[in-house]
PASEBA-1860 file (N, C-alpha, C; in nm, 3 decimals):
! residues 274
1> XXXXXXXX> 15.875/12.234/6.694/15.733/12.268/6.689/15.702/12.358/6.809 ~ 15.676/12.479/6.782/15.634/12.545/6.881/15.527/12.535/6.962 ~ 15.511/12.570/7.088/15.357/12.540/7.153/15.328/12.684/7.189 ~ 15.155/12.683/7.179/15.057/12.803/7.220/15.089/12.847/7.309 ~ 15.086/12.949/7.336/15.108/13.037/7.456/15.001/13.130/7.466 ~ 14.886/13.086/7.588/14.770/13.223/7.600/14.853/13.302/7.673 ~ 14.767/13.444/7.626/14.779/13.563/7.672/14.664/13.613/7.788 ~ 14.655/13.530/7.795/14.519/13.544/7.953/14.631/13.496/8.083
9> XXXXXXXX> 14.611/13.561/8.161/14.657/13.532/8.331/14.574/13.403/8.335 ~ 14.638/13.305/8.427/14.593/13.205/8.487/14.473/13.283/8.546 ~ 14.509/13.319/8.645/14.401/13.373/8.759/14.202/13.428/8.663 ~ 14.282/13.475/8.556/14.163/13.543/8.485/14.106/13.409/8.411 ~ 14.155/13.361/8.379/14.105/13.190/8.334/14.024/13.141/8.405 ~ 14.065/13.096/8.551/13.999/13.089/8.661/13.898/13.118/8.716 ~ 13.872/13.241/8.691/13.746/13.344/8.740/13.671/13.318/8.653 ~ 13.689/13.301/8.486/13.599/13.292/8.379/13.549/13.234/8.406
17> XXXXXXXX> 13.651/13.081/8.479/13.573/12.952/8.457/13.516/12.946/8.606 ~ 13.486/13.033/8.658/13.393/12.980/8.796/13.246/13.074/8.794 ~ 13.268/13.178/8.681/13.200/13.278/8.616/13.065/13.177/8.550 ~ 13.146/13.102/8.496/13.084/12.960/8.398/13.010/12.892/8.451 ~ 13.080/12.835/8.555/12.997/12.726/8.638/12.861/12.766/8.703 ~ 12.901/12.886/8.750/12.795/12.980/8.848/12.706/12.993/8.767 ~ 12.689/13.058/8.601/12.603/13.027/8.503/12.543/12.941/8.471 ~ 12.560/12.879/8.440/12.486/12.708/8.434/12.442/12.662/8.532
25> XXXXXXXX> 12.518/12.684/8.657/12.409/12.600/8.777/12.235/12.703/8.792 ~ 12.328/12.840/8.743/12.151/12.954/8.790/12.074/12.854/8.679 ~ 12.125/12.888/8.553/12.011/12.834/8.468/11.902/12.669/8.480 ~ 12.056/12.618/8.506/11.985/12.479/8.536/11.923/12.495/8.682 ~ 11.908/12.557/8.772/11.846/12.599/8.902/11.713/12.656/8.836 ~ 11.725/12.773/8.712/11.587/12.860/8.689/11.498/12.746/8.629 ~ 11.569/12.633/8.547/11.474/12.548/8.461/11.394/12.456/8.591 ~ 11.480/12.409/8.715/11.393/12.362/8.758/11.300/12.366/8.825
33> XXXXXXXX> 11.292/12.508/8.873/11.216/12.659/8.920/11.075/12.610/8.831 ~ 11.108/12.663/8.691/11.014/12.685/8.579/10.904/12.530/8.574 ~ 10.990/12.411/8.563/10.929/12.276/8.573/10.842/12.266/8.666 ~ 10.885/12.306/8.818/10.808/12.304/8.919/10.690/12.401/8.924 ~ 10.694/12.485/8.881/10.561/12.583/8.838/10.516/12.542/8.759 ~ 10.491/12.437/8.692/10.430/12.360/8.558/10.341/12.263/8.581 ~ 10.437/12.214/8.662/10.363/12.078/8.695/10.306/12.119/8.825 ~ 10.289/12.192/8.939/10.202/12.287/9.044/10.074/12.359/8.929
41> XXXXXXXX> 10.108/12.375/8.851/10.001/12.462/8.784/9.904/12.356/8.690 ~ 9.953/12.225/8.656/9.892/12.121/8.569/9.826/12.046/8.722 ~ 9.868/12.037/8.833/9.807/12.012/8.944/9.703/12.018/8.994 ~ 9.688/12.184/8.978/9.581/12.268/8.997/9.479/12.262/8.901 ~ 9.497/12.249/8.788/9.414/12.231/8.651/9.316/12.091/8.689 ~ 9.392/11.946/8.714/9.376/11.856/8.720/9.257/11.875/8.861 ~ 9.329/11.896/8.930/9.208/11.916/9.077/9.125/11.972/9.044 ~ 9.097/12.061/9.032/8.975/12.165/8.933/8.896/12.124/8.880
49> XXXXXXXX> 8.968/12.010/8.777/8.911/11.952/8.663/8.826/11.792/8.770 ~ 8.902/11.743/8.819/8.836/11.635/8.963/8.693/11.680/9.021 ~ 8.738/11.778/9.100/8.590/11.851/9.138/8.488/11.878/9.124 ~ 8.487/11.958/8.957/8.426/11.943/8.867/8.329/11.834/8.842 ~ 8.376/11.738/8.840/8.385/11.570/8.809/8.278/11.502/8.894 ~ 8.325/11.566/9.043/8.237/11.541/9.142/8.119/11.593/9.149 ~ 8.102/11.737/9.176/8.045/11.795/9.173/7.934/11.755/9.059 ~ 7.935/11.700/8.920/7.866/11.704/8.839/7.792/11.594/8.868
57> XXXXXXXX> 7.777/11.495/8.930/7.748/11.336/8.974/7.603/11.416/9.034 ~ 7.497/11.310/8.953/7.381/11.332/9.003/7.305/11.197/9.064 ~ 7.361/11.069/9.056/7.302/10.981/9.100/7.430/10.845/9.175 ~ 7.408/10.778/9.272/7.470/10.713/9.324/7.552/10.670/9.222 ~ 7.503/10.582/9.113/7.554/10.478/9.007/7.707/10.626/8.983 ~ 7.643/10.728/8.942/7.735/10.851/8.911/7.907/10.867/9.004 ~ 7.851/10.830/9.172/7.930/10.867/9.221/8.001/10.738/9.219 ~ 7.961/10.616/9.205/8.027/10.493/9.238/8.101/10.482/9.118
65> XXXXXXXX> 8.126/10.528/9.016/8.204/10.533/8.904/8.320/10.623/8.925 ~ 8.277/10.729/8.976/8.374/10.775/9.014/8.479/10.737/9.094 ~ 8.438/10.618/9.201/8.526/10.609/9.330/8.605/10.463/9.218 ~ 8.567/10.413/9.182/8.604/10.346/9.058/8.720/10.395/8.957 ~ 8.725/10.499/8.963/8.807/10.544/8.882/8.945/10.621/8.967 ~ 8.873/10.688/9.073/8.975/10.675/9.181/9.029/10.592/9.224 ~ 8.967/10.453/9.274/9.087/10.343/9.262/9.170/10.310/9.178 ~ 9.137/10.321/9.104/9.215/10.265/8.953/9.350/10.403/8.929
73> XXXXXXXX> 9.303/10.480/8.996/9.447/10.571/8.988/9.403/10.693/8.851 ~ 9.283/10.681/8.805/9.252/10.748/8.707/9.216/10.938/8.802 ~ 9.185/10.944/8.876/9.119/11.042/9.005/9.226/11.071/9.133 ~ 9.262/11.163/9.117/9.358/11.180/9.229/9.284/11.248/9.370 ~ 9.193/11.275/9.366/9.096/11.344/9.444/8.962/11.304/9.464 ~ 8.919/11.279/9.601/8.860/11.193/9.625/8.734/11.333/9.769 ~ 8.586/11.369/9.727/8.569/11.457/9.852/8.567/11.428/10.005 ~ 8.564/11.286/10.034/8.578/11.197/10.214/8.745/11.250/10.207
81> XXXXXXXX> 8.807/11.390/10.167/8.972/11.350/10.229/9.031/11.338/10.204 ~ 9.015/11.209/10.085/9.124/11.132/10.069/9.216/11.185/9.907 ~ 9.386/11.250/9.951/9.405/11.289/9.822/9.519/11.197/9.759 ~ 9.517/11.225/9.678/9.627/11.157/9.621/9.607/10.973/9.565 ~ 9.528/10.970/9.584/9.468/10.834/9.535/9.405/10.765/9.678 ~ 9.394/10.603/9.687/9.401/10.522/9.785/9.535/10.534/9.839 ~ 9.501/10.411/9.983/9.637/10.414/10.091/9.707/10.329/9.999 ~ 9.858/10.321/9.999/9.914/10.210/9.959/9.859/10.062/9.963
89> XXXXXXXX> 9.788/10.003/10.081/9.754/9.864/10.107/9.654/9.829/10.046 ~ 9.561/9.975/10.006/9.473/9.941/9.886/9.446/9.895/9.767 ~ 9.580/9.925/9.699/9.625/9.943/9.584/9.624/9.793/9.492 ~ 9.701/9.725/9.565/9.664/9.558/9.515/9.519/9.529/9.482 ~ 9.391/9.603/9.592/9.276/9.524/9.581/9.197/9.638/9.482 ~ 9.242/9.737/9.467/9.175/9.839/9.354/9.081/9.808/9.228 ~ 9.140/9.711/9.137/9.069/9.678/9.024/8.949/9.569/9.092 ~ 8.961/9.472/9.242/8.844/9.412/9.248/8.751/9.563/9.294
97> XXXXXXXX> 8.773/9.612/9.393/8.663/9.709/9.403/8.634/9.831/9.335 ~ 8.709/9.845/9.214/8.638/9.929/9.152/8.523/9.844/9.043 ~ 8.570/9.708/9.022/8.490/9.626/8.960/8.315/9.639/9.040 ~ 8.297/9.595/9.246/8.231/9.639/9.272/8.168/9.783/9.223 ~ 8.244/9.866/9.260/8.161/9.999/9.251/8.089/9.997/9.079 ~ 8.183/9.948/8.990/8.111/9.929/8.874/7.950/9.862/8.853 ~ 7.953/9.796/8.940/7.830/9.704/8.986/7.718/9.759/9.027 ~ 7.764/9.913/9.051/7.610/10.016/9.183/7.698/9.931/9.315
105> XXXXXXXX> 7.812/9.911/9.365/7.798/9.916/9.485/7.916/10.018/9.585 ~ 7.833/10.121/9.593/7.967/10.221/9.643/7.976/10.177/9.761 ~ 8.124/10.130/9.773/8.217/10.135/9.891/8.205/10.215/9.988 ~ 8.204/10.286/10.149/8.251/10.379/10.183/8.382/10.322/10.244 ~ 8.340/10.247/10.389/8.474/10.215/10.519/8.504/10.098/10.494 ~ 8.634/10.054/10.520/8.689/9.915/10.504/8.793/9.891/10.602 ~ 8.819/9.779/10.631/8.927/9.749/10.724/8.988/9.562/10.690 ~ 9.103/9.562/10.677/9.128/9.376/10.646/9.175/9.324/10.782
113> XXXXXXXX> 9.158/9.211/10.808/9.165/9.142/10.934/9.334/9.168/10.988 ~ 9.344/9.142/11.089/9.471/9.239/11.149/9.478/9.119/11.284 ~ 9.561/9.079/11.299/9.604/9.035/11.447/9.766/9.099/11.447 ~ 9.814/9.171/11.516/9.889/9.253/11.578/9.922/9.312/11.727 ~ 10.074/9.350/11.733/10.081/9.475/11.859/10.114/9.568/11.856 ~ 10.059/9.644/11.967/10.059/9.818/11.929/10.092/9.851/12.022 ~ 10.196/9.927/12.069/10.244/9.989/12.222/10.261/9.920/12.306 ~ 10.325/9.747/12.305/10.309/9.649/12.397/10.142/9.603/12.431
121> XXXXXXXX> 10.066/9.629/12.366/9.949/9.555/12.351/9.883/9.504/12.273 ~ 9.744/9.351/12.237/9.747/9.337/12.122/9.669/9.405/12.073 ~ 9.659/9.378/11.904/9.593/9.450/11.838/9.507/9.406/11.759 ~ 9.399/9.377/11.713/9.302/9.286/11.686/9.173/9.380/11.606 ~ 9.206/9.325/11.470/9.098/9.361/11.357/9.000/9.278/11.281 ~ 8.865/9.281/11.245/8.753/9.191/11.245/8.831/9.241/11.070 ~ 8.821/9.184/10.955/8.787/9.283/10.813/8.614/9.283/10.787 ~ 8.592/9.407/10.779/8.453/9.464/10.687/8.430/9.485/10.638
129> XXXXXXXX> 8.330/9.599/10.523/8.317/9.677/10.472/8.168/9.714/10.481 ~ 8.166/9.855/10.420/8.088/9.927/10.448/8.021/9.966/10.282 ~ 7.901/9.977/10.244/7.844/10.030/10.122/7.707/10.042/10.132 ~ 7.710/10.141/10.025/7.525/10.191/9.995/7.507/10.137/9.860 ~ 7.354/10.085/9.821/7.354/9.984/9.722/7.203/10.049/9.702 ~ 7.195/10.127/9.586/7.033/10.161/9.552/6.941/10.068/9.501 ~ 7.018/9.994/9.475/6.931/9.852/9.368/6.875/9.785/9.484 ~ 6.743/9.780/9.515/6.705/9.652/9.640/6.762/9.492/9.606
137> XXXXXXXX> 6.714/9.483/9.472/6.823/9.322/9.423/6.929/9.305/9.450 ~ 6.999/9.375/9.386/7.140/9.387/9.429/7.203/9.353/9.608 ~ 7.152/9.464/9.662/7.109/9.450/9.772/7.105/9.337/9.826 ~ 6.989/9.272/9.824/6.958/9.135/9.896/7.059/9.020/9.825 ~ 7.055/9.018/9.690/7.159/8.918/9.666/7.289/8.903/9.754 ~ 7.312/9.007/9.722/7.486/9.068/9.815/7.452/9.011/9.950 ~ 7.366/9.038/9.960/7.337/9.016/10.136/7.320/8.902/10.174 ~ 7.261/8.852/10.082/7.243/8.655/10.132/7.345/8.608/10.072
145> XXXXXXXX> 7.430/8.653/10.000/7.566/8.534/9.964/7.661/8.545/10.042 ~ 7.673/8.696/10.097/7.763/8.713/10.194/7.707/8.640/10.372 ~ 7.578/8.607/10.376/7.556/8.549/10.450/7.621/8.402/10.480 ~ 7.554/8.359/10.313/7.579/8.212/10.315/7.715/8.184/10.310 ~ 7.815/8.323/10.320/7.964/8.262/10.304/8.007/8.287/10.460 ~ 7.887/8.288/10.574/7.937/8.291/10.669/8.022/8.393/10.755 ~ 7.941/8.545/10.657/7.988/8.694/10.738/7.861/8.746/10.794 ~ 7.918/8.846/10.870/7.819/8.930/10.978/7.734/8.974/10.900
153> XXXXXXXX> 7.608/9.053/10.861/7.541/9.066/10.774/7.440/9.207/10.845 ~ 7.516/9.358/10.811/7.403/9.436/10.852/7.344/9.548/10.798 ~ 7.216/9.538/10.740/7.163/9.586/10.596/7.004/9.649/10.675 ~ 7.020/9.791/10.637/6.935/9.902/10.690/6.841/9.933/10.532 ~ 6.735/9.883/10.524/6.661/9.943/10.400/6.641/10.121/10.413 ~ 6.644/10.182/10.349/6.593/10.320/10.315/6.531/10.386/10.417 ~ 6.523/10.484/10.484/6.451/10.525/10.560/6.472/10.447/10.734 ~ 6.520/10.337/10.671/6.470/10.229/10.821/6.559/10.254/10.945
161> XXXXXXXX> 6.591/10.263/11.049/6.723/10.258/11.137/6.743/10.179/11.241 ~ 6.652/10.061/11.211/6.676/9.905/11.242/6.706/9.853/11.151 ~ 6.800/9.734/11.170/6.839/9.664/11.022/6.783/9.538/11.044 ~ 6.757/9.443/10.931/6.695/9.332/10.924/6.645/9.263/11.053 ~ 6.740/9.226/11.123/6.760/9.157/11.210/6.737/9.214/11.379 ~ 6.637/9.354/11.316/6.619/9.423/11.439/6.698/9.462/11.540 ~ 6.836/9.468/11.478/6.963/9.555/11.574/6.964/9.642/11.480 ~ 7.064/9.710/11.623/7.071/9.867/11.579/7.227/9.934/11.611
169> XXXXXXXX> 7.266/9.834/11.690/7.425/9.895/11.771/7.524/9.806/11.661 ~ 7.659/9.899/11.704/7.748/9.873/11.585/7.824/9.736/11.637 ~ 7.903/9.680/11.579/8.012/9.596/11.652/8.108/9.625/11.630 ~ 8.150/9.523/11.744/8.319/9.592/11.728/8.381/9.516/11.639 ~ 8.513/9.598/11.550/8.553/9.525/11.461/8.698/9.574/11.486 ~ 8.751/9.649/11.568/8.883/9.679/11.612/8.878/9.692/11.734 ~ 8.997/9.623/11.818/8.988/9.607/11.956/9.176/9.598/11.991 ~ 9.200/9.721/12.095/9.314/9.756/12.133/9.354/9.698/12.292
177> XXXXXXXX> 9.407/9.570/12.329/9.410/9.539/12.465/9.274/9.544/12.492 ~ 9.199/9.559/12.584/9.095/9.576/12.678/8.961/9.680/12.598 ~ 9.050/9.738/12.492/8.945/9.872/12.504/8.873/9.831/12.332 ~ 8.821/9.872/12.325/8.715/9.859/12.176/8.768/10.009/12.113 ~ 8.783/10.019/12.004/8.861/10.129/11.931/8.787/10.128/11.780 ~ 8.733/10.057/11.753/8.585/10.101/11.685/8.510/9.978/11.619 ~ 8.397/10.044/11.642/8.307/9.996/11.620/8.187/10.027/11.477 ~ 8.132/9.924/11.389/8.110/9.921/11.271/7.967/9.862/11.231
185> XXXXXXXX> 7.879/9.932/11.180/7.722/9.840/11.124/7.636/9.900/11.199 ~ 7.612/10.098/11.273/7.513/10.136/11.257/7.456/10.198/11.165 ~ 7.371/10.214/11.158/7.289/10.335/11.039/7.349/10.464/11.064 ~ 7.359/10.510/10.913/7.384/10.607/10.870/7.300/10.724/10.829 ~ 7.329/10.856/10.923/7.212/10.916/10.906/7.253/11.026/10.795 ~ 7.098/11.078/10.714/7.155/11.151/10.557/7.273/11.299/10.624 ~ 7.238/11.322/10.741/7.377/11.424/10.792/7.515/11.368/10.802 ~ 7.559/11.243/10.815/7.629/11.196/10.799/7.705/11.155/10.654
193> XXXXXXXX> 7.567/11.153/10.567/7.646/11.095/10.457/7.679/11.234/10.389 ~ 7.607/11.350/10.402/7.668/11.474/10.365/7.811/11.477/10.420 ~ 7.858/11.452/10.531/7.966/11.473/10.546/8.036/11.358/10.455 ~ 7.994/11.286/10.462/8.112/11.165/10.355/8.133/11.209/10.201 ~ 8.043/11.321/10.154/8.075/11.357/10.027/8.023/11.533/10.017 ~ 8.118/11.581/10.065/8.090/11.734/10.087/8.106/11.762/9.969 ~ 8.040/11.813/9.897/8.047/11.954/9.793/7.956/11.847/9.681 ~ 7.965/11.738/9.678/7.872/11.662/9.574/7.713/11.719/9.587
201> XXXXXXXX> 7.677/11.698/9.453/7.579/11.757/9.379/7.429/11.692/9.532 ~ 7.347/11.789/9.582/7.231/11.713/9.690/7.167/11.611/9.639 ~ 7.126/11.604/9.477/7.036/11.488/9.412/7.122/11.359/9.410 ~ 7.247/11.365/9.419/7.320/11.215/9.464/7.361/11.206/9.591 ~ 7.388/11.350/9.636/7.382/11.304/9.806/7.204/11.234/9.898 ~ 7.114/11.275/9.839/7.002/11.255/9.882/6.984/11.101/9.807 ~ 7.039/11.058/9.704/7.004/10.932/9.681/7.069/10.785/9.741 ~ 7.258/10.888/9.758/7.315/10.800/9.823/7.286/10.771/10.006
209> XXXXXXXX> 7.209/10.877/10.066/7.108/10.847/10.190/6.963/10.747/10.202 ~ 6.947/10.777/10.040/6.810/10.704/10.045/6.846/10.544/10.034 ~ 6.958/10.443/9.969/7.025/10.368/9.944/6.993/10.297/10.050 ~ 7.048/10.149/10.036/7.020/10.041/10.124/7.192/10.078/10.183 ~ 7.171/10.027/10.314/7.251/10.043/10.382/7.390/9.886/10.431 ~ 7.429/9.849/10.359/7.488/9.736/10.382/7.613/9.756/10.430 ~ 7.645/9.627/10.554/7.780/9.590/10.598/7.829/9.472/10.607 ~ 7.947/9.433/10.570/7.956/9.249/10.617/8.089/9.292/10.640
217> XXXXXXXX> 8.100/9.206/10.758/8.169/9.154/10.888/8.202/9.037/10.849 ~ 8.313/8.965/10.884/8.433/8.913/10.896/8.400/8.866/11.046 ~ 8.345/8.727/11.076/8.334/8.698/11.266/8.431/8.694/11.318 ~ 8.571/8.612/11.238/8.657/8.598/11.312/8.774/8.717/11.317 ~ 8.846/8.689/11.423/8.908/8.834/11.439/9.066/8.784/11.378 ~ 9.127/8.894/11.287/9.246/8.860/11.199/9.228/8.764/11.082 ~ 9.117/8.695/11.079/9.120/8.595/10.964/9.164/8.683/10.812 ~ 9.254/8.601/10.727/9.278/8.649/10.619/9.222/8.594/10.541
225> XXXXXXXX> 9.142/8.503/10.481/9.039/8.446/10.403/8.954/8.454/10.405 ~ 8.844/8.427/10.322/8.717/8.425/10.295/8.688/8.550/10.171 ~ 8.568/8.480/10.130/8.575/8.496/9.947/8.341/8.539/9.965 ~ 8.318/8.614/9.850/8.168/8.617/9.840/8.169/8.694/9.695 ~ 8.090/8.648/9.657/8.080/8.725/9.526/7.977/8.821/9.509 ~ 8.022/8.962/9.445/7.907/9.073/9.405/7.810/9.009/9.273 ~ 7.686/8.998/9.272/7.633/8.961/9.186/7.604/9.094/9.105 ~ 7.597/9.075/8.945/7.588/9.236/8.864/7.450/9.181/8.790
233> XXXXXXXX> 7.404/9.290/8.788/7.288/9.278/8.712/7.249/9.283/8.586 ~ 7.169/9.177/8.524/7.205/9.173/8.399/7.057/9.178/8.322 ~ 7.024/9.287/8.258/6.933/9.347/8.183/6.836/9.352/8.307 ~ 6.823/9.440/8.407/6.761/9.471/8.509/6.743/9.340/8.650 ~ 6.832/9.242/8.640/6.799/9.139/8.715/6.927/9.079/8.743 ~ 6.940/9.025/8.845/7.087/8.960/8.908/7.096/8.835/8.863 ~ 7.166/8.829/8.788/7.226/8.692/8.781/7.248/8.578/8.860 ~ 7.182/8.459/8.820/7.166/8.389/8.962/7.288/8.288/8.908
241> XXXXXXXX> 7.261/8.204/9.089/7.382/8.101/9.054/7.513/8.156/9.060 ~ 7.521/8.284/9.135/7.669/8.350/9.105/7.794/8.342/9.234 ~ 7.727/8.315/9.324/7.744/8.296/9.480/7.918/8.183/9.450 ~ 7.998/8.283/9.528/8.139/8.191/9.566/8.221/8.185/9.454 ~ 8.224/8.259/9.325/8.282/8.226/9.223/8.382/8.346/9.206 ~ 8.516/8.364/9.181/8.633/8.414/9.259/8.617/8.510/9.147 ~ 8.632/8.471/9.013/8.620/8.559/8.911/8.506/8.498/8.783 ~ 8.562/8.623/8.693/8.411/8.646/8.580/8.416/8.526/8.508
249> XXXXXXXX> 8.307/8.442/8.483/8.301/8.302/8.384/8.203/8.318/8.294 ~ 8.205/8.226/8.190/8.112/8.240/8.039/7.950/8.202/8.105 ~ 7.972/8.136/8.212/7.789/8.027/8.268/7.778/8.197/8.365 ~ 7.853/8.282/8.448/7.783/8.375/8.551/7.855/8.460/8.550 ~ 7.792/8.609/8.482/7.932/8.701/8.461/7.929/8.813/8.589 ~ 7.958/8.745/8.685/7.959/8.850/8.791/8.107/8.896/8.863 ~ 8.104/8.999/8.910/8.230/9.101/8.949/8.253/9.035/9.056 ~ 8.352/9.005/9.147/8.455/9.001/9.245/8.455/9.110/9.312
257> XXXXXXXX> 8.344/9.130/9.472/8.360/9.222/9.585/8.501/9.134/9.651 ~ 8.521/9.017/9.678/8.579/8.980/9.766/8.690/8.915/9.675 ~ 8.810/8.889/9.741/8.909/8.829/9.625/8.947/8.701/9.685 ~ 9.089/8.611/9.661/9.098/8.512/9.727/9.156/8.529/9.912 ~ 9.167/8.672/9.909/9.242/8.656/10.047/9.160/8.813/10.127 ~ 9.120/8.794/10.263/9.081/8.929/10.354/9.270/8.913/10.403 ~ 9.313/9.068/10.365/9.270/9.188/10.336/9.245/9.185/10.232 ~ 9.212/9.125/10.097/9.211/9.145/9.963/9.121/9.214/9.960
265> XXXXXXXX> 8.999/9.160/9.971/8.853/9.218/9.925/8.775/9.338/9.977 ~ 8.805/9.306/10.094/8.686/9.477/10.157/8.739/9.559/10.268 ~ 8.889/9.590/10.155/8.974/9.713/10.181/8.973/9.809/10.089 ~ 8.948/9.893/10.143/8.867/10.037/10.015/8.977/10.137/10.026 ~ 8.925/10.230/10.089/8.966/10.341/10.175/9.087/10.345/10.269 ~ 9.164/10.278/10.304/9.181/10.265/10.423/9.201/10.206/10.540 ~ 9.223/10.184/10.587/9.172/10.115/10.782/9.122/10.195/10.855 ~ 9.113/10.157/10.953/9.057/10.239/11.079/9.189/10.243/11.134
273> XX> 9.267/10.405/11.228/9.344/10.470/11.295/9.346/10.474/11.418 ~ 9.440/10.453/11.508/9.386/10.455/11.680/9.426/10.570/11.692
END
């Protein structure tokens, strides 16, 4: 039985086949060229299309749906900054606070209780949060349950820049060794809240200034517990009886600001950065 014999030089075999390889790697190099301009260009569409989004929001309830939907991972773009969704540590507590924001209660600053060290010193975090609440009910409910669950409580009506309790200075809710590294629960002035939502429509920036001004504080410093419930309003009126109840039941159908554990509940955004 005879065997084949090519008529090609080794050497020219060789070259074909490195001729070959070099081909296929360009192409498979150009395809992933082409992919990456696709998905950069569906990027751009998507942001566009976000902005848009924002931009179109004419009333608080408007924008708090939105930040709602940004937690939830639906919004990759956020105008305070923030891109790409929430921080990672957020992410667990997302569906309770977008449940809030569902409620009328937009979120802005948050921080979860922290005992730590930082550079050989300690490091020490109150958890808070920070929100504007147009509903006065809403409002006060929130405000006296979070009282009665034994948090800091500091709530600026409209216009006002004393809060209830006739203070006005922030507290501290992060503290580095010796030094105070920030501080949380003054009023917010409407130049300020322009900056917290640049390019949004003025008729929801002017409403989210006009808004009640609420904060609750966390007294103890690092504590990881403690629980309060957002009361939702139901055919123009808050649902009573809703105070301390972890999640939604058939007797009080109210949303979960706070979950079973700080950091759970009134971590939004973020922390605070030294």
């Amino acid at each position: 039985m005879s065997r084949a014999i090519s008529l090609v030089p080794s050497a020219a075999r060789h070259a074909r086949t490195v001729e070959d390889t070099r081909s296929t790697r360009y192409l498979g190099m150009a395809g992933e060229v082409q992919a990456l301009l696709a998905r950069w260009r569906d990027a751009g569409r998507r942001r566009r299309s976000e902005v848009r989004a924002w931009q179109s929001a004419r009333t608080l309830e408007d924008v708090a749906v939105l930040t709602a939907q940004w937690l939830r991972g639906l919004l990759l773009f956020h105008p305070n900054g923030h891109r790409g969704g929430p921080d990672p540590e957020t992410l667990p507590l997302a569906d309770v606070l977008a449940a809030a924001n569902g409620v009328g209660i937009l979120t802005n600053q948050s921080q979860p209780g922290e005992l730590a060290a930082f550079h050989g010193r300690p490091w020490r975090q109150r958890a808070f949060v920070t929100a504007f609440v147009a509903d006065p009910s809403l409002a006060r409910a929130l405000c006296s349950r979070a009282a009665g669950a034994g948090l800091v409580v500091r709530v600026y009506r409209p216009g006002s820049r004393i809060d209830e309790n006739g203070k006005r200075d922030a507290v501290d809710v992060t503290v580095w060794g010796s030094r105070v590294n920030t501080g949380i629960g003054d009023w917010v002035s409407p130049r300020a809240v322009r900056r917290i939502l640049p390019g949004c429509d003025r008729q929801a920036v002017r409403e989210v200034a006009a808004a009640w001004q609420v904060t609750l504080i966390d007294p103890e410093w690092g504590r990881q517990h403690g629980a309060v419930a957002a009361p939702q309003p139901v055919h123009g009126r808050v649902a009573p009886g809703c105070a301390k109840l972890p999640r939604k039941s058939a007797s009080c159908p109210s949303a979960p600001i706070a979950g079973q554990k700080w950091p759970g509940t009134f971590l939004t955004h973020g922390r605070a950065i030294p």
